[in-house]
C-alpha positions as CSV (number, residue, x, y, z in Angstrom):
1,X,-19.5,57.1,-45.7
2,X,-19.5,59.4,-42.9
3,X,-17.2,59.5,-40.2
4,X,-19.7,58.1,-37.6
5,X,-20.1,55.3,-39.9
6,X,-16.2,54.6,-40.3
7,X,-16.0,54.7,-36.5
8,X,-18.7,52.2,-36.0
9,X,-17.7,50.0,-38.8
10,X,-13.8,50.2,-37.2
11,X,-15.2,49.2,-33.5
12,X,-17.1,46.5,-34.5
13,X,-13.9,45.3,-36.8
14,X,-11.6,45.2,-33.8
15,X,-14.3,43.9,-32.0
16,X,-14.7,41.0,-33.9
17,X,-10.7,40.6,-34.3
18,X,-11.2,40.2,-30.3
19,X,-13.4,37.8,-30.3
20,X,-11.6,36.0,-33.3
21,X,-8.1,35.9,-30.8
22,X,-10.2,35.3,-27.7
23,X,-11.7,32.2,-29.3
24,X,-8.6,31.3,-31.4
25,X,-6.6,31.2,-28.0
26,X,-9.5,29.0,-26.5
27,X,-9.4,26.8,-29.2
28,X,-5.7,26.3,-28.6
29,X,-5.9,25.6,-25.0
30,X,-9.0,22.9,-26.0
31,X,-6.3,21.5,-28.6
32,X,-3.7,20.8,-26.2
33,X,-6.1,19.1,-23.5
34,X,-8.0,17.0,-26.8
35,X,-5.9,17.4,-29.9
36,X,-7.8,14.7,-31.5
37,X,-11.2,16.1,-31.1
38,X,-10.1,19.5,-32.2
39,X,-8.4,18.0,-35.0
40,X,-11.4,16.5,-36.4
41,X,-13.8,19.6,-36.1
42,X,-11.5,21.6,-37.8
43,X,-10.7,19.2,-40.8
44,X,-14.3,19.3,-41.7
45,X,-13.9,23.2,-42.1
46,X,-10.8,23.0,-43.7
47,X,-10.0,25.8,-46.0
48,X,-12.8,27.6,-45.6
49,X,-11.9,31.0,-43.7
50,X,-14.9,32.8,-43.8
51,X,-16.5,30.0,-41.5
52,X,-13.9,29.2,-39.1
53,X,-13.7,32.8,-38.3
54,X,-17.2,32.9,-37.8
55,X,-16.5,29.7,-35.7
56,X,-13.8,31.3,-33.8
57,X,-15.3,34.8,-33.5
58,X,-18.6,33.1,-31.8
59,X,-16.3,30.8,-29.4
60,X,-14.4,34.3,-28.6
61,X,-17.9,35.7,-27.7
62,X,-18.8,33.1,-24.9
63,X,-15.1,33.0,-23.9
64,X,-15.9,37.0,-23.3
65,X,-18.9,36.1,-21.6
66,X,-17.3,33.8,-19.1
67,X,-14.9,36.1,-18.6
68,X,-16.7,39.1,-17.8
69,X,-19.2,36.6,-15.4
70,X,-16.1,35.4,-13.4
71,X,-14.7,38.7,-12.9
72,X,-18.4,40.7,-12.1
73,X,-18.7,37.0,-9.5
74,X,-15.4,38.3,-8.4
75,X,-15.2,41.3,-7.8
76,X,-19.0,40.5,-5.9
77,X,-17.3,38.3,-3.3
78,X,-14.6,40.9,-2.7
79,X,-14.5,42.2,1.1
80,X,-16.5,45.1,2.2
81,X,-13.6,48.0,2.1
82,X,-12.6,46.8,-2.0
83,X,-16.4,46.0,-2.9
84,X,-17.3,49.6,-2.6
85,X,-15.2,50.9,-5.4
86,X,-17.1,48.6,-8.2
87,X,-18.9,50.6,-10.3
88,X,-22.8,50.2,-9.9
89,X,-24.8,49.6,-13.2
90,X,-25.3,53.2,-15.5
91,X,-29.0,52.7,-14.2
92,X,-28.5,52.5,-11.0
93,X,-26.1,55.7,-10.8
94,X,-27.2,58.9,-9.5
95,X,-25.5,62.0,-10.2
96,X,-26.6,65.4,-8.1
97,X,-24.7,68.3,-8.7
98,X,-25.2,71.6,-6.2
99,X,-23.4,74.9,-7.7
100,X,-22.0,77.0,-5.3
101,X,-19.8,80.2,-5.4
102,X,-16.3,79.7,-3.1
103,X,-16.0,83.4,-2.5
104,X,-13.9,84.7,0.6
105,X,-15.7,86.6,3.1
106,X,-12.3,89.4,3.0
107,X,-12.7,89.1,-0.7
108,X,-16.7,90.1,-0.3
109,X,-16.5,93.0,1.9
110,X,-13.7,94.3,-0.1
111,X,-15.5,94.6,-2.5
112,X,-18.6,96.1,-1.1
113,X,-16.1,99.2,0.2
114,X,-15.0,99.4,-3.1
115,X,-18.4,99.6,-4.5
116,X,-19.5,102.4,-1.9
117,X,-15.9,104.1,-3.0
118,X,-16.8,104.4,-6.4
119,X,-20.2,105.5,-5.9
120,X,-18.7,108.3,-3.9
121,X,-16.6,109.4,-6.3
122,X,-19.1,109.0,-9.0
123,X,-21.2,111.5,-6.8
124,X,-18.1,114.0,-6.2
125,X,-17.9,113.8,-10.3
126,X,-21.1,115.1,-10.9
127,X,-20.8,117.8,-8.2
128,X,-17.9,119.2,-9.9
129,X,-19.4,119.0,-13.4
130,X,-22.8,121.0,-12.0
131,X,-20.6,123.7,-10.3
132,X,-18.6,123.9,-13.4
133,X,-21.4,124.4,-15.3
């Protein structure tokens, strides 16, 4: 198993454990408002985990679902100055990047008069090593 697989297999483990809490704590709430139906749909499971987590794990999905709906609906109706910092969809984003050097104008023609410096002595070399020679 590689380690992309373990990573995957991990995220959609705690994924599902999310979904199994979301829908567990849903289930809770739905108790306490209508113990006696509850009580009834979950004695016909009865010890049988596999399928009440499957149970739980699917109500934890539309309990996500909502969730995410109310708070995009939300966050929708927020006033101009706070909607603006919502995130528009991946596909919708538009990212344009323009490289260009910060270099100080002292900086620049500092380094030109070095340049022509070094040149000059490059050329004074030279004229010593031919009278030399």
């Amino acid at each position: 198993m590689s380690s992309e697989d373990f990573t995957q297999d991990l995220s959609q483990m705690v994924q599902k454990g999310l979904r199994v809490t979301l829908g567990a704590a849903s289930t809770l709430i739905e108790a306490i408002q209508d113990p006696q139906a509850q009580s009834q749909k979950y004695s016909e499971i009865g010890t049988d985990f596999d399928r009440l987590s499957a149970d739980l794990a699917e109500k934890g999905e539309v309990t996500e679902r909502e969730a995410r709906r109310f708070v995009d609906d939300l966050a929708a109706q927020l006033p101009e100055p706070f909607n603006r910092f919502t995130n528009p969809p991946a596909s919708d984003r538009t990212v344009t990047a323009i490289a260009m050097p910060i270099v100080d104008i002292t900086v620049q023609s500092d380094l030109q008069a070095l340049t022509e410096e070094l040149t000059q002595i490059r050329q004074e070399i030279e004229q010593l090593r031919q009278a030399e020679s």
